[in-house]
N, CA, C and O atoms as a GROMACS GRO file, in nm:
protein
  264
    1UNK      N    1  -0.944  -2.380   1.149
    1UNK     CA    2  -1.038  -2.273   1.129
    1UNK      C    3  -0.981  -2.176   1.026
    1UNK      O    4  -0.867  -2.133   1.037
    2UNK      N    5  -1.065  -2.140   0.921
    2UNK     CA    6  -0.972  -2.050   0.825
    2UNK      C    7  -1.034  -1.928   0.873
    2UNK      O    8  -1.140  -1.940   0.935
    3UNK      N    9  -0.993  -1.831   0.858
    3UNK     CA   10  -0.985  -1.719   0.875
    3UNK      C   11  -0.972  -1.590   0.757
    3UNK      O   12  -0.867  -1.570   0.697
    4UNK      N   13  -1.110  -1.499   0.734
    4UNK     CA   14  -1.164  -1.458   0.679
    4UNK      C   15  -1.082  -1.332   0.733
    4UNK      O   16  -1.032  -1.313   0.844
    5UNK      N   17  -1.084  -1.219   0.568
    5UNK     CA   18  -1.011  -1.105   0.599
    5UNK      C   19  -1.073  -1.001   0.489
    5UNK      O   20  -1.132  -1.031   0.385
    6UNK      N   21  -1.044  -0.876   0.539
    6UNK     CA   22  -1.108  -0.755   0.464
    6UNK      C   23  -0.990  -0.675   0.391
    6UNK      O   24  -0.913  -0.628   0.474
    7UNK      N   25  -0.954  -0.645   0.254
    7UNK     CA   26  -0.862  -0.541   0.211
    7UNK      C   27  -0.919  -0.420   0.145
    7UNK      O   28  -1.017  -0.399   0.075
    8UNK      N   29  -0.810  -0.341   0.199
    8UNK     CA   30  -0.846  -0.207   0.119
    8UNK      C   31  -0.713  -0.246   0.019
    8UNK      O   32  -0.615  -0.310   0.058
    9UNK      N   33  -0.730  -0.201  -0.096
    9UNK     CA   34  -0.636  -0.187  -0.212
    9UNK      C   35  -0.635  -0.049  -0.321
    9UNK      O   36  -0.728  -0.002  -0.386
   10UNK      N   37  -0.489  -0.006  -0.311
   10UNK     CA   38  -0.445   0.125  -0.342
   10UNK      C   39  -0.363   0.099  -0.470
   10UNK      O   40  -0.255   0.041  -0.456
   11UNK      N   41  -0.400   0.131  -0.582
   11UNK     CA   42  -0.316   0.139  -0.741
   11UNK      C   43  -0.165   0.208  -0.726
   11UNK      O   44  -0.142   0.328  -0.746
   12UNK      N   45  -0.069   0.112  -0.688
   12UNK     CA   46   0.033   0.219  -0.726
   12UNK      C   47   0.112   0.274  -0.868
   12UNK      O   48   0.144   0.185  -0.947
   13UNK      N   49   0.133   0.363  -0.890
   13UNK     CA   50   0.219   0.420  -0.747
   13UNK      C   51   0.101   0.550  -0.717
   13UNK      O   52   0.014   0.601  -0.787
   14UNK      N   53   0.152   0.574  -0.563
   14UNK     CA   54   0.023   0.649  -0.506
   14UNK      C   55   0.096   0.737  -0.411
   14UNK      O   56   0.204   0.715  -0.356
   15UNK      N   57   0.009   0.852  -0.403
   15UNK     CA   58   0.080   0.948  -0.298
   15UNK      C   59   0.052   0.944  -0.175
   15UNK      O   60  -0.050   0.894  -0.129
   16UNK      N   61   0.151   1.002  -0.106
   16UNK     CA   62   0.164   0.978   0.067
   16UNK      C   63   0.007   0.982   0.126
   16UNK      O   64  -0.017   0.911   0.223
   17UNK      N   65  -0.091   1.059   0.070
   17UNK     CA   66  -0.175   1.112   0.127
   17UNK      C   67  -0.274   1.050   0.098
   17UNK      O   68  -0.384   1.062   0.150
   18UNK      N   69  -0.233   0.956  -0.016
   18UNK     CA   70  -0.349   0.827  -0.067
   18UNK      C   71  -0.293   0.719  -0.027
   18UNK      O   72  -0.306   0.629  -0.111
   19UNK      N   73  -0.231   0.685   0.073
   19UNK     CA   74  -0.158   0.636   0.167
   19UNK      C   75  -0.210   0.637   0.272
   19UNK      O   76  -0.265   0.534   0.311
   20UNK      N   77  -0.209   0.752   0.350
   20UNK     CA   78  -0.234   0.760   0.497
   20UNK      C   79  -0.378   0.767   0.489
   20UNK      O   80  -0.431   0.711   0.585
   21UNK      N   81  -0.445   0.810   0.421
   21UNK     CA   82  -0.598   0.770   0.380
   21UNK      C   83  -0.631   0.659   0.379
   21UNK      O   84  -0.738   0.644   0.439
   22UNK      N   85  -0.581   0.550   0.330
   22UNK     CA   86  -0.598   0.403   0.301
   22UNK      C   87  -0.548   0.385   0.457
   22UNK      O   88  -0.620   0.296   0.502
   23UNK      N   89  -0.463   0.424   0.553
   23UNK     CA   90  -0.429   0.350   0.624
   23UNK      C   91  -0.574   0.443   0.755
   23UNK      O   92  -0.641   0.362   0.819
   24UNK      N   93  -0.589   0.517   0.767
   24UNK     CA   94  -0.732   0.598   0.822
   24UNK      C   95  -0.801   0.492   0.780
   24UNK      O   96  -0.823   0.408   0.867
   25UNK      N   97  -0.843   0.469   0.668
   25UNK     CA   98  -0.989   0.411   0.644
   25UNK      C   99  -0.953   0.187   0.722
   25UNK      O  100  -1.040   0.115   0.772
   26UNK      N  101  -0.846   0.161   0.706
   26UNK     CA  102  -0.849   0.028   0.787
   26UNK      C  103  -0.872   0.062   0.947
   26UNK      O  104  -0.958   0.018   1.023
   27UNK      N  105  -0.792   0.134   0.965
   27UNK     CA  106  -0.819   0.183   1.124
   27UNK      C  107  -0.964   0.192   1.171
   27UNK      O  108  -1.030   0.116   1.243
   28UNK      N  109  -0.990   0.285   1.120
   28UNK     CA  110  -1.132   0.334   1.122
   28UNK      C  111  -1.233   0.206   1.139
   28UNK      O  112  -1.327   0.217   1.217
   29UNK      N  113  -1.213   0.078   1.063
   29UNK     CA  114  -1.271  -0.020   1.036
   29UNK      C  115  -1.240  -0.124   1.135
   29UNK      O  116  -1.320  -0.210   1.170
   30UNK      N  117  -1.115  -0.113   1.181
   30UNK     CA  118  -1.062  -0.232   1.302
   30UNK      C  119  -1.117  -0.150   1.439
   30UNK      O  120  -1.144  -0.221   1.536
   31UNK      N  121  -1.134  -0.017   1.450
   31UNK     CA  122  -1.180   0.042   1.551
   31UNK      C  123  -1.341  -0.015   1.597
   31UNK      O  124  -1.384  -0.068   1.700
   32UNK      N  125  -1.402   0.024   1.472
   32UNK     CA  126  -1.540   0.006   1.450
   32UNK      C  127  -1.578  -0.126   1.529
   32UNK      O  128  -1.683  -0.153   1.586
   33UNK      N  129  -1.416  -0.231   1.511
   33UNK     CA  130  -1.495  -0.395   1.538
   33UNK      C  131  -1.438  -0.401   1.652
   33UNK      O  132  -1.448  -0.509   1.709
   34UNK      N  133  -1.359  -0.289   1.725
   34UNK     CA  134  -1.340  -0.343   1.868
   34UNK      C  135  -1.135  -0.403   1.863
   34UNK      O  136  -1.063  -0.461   1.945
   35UNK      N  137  -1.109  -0.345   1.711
   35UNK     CA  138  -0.980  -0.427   1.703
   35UNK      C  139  -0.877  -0.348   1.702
   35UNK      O  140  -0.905  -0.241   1.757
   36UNK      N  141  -0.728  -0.354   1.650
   36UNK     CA  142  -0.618  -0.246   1.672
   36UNK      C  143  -0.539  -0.268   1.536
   36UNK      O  144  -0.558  -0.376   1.480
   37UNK      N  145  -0.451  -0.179   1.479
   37UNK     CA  146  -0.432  -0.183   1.383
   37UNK      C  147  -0.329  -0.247   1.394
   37UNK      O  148  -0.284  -0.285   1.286
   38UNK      N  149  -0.251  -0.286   1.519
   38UNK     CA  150  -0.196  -0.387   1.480
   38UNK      C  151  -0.179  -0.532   1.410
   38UNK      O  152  -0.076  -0.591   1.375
   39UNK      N  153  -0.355  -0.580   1.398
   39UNK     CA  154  -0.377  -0.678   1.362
   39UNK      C  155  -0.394  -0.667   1.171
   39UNK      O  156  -0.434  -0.767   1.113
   40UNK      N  157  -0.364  -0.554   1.099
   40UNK     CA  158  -0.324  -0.562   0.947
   40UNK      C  159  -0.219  -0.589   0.911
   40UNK      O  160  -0.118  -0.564   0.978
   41UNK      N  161  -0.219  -0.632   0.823
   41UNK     CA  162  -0.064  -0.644   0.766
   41UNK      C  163  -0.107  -0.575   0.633
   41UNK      O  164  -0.219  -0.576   0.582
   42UNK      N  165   0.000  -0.517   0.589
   42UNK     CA  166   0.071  -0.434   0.454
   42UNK      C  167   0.130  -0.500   0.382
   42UNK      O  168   0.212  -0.571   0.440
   43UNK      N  169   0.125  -0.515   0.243
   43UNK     CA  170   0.248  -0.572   0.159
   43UNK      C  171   0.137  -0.511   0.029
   43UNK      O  172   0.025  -0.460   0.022
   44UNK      N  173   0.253  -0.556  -0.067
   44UNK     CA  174   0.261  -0.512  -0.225
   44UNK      C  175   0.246  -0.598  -0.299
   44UNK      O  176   0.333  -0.685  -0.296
   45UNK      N  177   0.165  -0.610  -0.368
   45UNK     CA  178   0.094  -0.722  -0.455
   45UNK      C  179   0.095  -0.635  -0.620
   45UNK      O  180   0.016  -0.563  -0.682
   46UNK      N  181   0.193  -0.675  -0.637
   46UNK     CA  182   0.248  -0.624  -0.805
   46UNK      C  183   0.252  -0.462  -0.792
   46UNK      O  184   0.340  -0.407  -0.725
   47UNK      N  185   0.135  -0.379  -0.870
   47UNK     CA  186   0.108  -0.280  -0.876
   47UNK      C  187   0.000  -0.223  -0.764
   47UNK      O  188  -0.051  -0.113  -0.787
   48UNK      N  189  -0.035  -0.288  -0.652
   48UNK     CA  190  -0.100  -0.229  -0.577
   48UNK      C  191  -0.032  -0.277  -0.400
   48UNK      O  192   0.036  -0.372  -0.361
   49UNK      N  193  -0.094  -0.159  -0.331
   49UNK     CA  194  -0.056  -0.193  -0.212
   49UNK      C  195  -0.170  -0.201  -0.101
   49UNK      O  196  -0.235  -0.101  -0.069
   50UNK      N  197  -0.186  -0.306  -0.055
   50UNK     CA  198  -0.280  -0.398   0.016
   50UNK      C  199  -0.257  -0.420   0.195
   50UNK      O  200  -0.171  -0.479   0.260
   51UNK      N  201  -0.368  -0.348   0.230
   51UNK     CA  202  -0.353  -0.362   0.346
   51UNK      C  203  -0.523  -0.474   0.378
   51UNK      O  204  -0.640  -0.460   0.344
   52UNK      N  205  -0.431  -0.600   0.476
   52UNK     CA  206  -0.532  -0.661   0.503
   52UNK      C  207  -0.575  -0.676   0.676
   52UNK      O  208  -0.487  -0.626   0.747
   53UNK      N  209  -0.679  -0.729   0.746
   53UNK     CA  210  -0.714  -0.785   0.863
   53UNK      C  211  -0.825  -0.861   0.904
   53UNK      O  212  -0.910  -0.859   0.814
   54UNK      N  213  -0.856  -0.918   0.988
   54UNK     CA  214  -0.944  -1.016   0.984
   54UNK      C  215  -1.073  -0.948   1.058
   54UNK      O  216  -1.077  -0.873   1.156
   55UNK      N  217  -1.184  -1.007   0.969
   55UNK     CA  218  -1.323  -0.962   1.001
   55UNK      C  219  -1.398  -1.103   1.043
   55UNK      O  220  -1.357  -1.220   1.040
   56UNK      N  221  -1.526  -1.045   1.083
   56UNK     CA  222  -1.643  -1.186   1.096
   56UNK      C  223  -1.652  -1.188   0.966
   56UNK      O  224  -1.648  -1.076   0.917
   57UNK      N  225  -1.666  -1.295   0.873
   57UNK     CA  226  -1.684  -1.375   0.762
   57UNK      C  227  -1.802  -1.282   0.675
   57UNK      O  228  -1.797  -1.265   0.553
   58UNK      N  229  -1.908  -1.228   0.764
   58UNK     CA  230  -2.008  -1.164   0.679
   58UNK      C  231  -1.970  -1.020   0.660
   58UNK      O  232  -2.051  -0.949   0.600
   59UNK      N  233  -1.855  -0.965   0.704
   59UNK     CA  234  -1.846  -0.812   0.668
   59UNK      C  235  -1.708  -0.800   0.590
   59UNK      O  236  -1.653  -0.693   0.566
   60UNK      N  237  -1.661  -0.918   0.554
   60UNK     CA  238  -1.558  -0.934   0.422
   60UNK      C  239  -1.562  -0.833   0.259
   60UNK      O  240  -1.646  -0.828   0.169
   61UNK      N  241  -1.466  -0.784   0.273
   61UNK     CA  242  -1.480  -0.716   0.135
   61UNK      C  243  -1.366  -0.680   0.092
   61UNK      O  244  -1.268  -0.676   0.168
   62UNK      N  245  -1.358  -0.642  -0.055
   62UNK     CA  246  -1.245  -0.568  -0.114
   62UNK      C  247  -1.306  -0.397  -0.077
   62UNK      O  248  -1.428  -0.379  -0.086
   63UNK      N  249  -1.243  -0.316  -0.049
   63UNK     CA  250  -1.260  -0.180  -0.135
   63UNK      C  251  -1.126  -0.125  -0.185
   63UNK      O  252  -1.023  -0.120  -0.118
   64UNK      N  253  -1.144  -0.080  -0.319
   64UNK     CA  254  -1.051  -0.017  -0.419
   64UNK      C  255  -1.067   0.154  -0.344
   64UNK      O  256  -1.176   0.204  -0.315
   65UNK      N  257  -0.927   0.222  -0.321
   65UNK     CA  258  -0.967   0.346  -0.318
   65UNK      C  259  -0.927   0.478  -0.401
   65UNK      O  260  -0.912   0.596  -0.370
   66UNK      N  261  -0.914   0.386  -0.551
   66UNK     CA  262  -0.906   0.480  -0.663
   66UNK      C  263  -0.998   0.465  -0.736
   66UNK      O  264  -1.009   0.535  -0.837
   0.00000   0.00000   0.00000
């Protein structure tokens, strides 16, 4: 079964507060589905930092939050 996922992605380099914003707005979104933020993972993908987690297949998306 593959497994479908939603990222928010942040341009770095970025400040703490465009940080904890990005990390509010996944929360906010794993809350919404009933989920915990434990289930994102974080990492750094060149110049940006990417937080991902898994959605139902139809509410998949990127959002940029610069």
């Amino acid at each position: 079964m593959h497994e479908t996922r939603a990222e928010h992605v942040l341009p770095l380099p970025a400040s703490l507060l465009d940080v904890a914003e990005l990390l509010a707005a996944a929360r906010a979104k794993l809350h919404d589905a009933g989920r915990h933020l434990s289930e994102a993972t974080v990492h750094q993908d060149e110049a940006e930092l990417v937080i991902s987690y898994p959605v139902d297949p139809e509410l998949a998306q990127v959002v940029n939050q610069r």
